[in-house]
C-alpha positions in Angstrom: -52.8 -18.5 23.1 -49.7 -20.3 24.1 -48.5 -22.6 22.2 -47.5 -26.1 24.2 -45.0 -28.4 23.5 -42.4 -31.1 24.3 -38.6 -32.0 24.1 -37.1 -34.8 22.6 -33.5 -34.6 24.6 -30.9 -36.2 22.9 -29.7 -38.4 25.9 -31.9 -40.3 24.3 -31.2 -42.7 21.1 -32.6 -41.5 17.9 -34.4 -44.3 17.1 -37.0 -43.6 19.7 -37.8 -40.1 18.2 -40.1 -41.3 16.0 -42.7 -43.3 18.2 -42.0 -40.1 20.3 -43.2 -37.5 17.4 -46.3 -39.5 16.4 -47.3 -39.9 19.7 -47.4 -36.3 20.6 -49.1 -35.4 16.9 -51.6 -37.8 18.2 -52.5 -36.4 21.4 -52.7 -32.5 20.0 -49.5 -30.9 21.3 -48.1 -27.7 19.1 -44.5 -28.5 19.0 -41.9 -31.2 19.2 -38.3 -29.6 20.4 -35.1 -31.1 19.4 -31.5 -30.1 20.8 -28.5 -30.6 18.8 -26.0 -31.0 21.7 -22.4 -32.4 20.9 -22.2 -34.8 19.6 -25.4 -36.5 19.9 -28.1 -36.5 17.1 -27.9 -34.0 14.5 -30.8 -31.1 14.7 -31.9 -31.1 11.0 -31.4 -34.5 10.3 -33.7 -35.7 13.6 -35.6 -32.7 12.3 -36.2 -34.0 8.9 -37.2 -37.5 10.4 -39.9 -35.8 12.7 -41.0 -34.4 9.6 -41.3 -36.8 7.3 -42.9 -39.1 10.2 -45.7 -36.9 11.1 -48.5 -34.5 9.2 -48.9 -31.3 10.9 -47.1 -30.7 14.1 -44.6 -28.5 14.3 -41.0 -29.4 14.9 -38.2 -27.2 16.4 -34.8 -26.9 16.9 -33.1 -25.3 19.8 -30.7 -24.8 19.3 -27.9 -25.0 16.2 -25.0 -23.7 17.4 -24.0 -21.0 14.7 -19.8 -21.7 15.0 -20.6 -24.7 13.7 -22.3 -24.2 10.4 -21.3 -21.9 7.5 -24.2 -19.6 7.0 -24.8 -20.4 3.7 -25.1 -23.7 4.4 -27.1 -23.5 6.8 -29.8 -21.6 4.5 -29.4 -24.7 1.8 -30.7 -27.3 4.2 -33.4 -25.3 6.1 -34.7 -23.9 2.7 -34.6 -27.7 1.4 -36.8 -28.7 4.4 -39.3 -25.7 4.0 -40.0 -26.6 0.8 -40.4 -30.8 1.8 -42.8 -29.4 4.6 -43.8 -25.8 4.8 -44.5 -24.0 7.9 -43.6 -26.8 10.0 -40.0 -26.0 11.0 -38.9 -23.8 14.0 -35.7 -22.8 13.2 -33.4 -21.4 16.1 -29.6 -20.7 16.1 -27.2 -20.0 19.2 -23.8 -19.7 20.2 -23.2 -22.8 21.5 -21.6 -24.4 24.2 -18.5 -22.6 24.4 -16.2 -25.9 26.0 -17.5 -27.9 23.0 -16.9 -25.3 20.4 -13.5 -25.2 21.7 -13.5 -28.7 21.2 -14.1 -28.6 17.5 -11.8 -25.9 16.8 -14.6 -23.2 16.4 -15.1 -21.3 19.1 -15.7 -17.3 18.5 -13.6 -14.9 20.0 -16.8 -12.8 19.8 -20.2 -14.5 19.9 -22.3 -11.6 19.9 -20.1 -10.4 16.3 -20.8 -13.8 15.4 -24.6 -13.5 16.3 -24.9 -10.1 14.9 -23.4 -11.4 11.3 -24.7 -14.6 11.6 -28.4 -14.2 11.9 -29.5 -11.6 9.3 -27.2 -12.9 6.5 -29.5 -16.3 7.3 -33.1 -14.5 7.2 -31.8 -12.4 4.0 -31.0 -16.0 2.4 -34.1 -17.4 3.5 -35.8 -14.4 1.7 -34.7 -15.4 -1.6 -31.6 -12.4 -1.4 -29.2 -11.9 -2.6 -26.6 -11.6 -0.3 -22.9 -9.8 0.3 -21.1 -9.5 3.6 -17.8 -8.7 4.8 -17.6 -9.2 8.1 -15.5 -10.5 11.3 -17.1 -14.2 10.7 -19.4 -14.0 7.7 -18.5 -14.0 4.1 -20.7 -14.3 1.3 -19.8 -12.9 -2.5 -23.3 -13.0 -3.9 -24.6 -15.8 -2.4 -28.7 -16.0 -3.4 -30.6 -19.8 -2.8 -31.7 -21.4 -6.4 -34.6 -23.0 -4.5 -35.6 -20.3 -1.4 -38.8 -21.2 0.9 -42.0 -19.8 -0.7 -42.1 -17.8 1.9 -39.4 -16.0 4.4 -38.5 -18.8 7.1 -38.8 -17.1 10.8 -35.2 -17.0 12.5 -35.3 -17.5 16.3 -32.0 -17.0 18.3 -31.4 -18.1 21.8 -30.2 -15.7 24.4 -29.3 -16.0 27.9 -27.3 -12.9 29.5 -28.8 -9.4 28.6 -26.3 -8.7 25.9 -27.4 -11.8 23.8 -31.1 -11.1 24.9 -31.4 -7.7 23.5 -29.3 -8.7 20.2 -32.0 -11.2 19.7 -34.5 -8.9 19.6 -32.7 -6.3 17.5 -31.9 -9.4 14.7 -34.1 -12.2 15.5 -37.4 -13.1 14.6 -37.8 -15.1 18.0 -35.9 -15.9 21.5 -35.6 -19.1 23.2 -34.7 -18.5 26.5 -32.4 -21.5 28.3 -33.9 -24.4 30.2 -33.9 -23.2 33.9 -34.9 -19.9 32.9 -37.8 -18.8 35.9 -40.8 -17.1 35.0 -39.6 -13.8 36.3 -36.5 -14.0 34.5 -38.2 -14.4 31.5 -40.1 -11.6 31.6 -37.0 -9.4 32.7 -35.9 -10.9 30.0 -38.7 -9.7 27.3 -38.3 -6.6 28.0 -34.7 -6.7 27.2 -35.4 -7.8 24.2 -38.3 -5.2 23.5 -35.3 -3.0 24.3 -33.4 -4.1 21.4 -36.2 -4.3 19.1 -36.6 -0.5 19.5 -32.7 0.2 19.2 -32.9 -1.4 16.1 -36.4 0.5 15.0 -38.2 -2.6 14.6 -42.0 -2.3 15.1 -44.1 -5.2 16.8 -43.5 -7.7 19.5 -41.0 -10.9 19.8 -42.1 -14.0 20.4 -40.2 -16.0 23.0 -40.1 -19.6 24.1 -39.4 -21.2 27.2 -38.4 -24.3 27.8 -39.0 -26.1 31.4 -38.0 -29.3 32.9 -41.1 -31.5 33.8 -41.6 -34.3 35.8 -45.1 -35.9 37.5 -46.6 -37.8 40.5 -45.5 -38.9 43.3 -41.6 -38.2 43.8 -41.5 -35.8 41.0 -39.7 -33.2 43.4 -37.1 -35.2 44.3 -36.4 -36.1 40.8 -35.6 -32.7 39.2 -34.1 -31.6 42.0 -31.5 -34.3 41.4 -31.5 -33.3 38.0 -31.0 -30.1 38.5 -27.8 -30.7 40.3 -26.5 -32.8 37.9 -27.0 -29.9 35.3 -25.3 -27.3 37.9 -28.1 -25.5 38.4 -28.6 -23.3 41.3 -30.3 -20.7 42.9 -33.2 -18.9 40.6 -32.0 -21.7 37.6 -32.8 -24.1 39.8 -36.6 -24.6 38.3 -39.0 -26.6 36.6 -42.7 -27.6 37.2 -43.6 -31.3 39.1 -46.4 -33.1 40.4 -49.7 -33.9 39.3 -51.4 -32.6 36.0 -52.7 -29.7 37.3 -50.4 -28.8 39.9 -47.8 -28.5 36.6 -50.1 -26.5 34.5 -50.7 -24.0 38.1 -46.5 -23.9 37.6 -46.5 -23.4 33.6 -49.0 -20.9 33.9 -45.8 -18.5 35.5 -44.1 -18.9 32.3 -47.2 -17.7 30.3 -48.0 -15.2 32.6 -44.4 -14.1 31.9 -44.8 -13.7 28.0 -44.2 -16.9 27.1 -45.4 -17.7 23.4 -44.2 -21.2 23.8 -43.5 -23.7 26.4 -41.6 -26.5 25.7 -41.7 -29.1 28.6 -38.6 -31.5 28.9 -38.8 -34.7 30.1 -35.8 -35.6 32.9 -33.3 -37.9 32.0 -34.5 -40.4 34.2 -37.9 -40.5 32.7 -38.9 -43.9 31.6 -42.8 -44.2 31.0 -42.6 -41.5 27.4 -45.8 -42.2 26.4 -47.4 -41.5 29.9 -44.8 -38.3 30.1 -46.6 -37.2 26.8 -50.3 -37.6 27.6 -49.9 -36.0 31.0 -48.4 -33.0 28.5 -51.0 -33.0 26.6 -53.5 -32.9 29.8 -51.6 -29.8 30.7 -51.9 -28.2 27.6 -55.6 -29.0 28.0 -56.1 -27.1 31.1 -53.9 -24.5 30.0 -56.2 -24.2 27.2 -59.3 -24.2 29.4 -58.1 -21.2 30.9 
């Protein structure tokens, strides 16, 4: 079954992330999503707020921008947090946004080297390995966690063109695919990754996660379609679900029809009403449910 979830976008102030995480642990939905976009809130420590505020929903990140963090790092702090609260972290690592990359002096002349070094020296680390690399980007001497997860932490990458998709599935546990990814891009998109998988000789099947703006009632159209062009999206990325509860779960249902594992549904930037955002969520995850 699909698992259904929401965003908590960072045009928003932190300080409204926790009434936002309770709520939706209250009403039953799977996931709460964070972005780390520069330079808003930081991903793991929003993360570890969710966390520490709630008792069993799950709380994601997508996604940290790999230029950005050391690798090694990167394995300290998310090992830290599976230990504080086991099983409850979606982890998920990206390129970035090249422009603010650029901006902080760390922008890859090669994200896919990057991505390639990047996210199996993380999921060794997270094993408990011991770890060497010499690579274009990634350096470790020896490098093994004193205090690794009790368990392997799942690595998720984020892809978009069909390089990055298929790279994901031949190193990644998992692939978030882009808000304003459609349904049958997605599942172009799946098999590209399936594609990878087997270049790599990996058995088994990659989850994926989707993440889709969502607005409801009446004017709801109208609302992410202005979004949408403040975002630059056009064409097929111009998407997202709106209307009334079950007209949206009709329009999610193309994302799980598509392969989706997760959906993620993001709230517009003009969304006031949170709380009535969330329990028409969890509505749709009802129906969806249902089905």
């Amino acid at each position: 079954m699909t698992d259904i979830g929401v965003i908590f976008t960072p045009t928003r102030p932190p300080e409204q992330l926790r009434e936002f995480v309770i709520e939706a642990e209250r009403l039953g939905l799977d996931e709460v999503l964070l972005f780390e976009d520069c330079f808003r809130e930081s991903g793991l420590a929003a993360a570890v707020a969710a966390l520490a505020a709630t008792e069993r929903i799950r709380v994601g990140i997508g996604v940290l921008p790999m230029p950005f963090r050391n690798v090694a790092l990167l394995a300290m702090e998310v090992a830290t947090i599976e230990r504080l609260f086991p099983g409850r972290l979606r982890l998920g690592v990206g390129h970035g946004v090249q422009d603010w990359m650029a901006q902080v002096g760390a922008r890859p002349a090669s994200p896919l080297t990057l991505m390639r070094e990047y996210v199996p020296a993380l999921r060794r680390l997270l094993a408990g390995e011991r770890v060497d690399a010499s690579g274009r980007y990634v350096t470790l001497d020896g490098v093994q966690l004193d205090w690794p997860p009790a368990a392997p932490v799942a690595v998720w990458a984020a892809g978009e063109g069909p390089k990055t998709l298929a790279l994901t599935g031949e190193v990644a546990d998992g692939t978030i695919f882009t808000t304003g990814t459609p349904p049958e891009t997605l599942a172009a998109g799946v098999e590209l990754i399936a594609e990878g998988r087997r270049t790599a000789g990996r058995d088994g099947t990659q989850p994926v996660a989707a993440f889709v703006m969502t607005a409801f009632g009446e004017g709801s159209a109208g609302r992410l379609e202005a979004e949408l062009a403040e975002w630059g999206y056009q064409g097929e990325r111009a998407t997202g679900a709106t209307g009334t509860v079950d007209e949206v779960a009709g329009q999610v249902q193309g994302w799980v029809d598509a392969g989706a594992d997760a959906v993620l549904l993001q709230p517009l930037n003009d969304e006031t009403d949170l709380d009535g955002f969330l329990a028409n969520c969890a509505e749709v995850a009802a129906r969806l449910r249902a089905r």
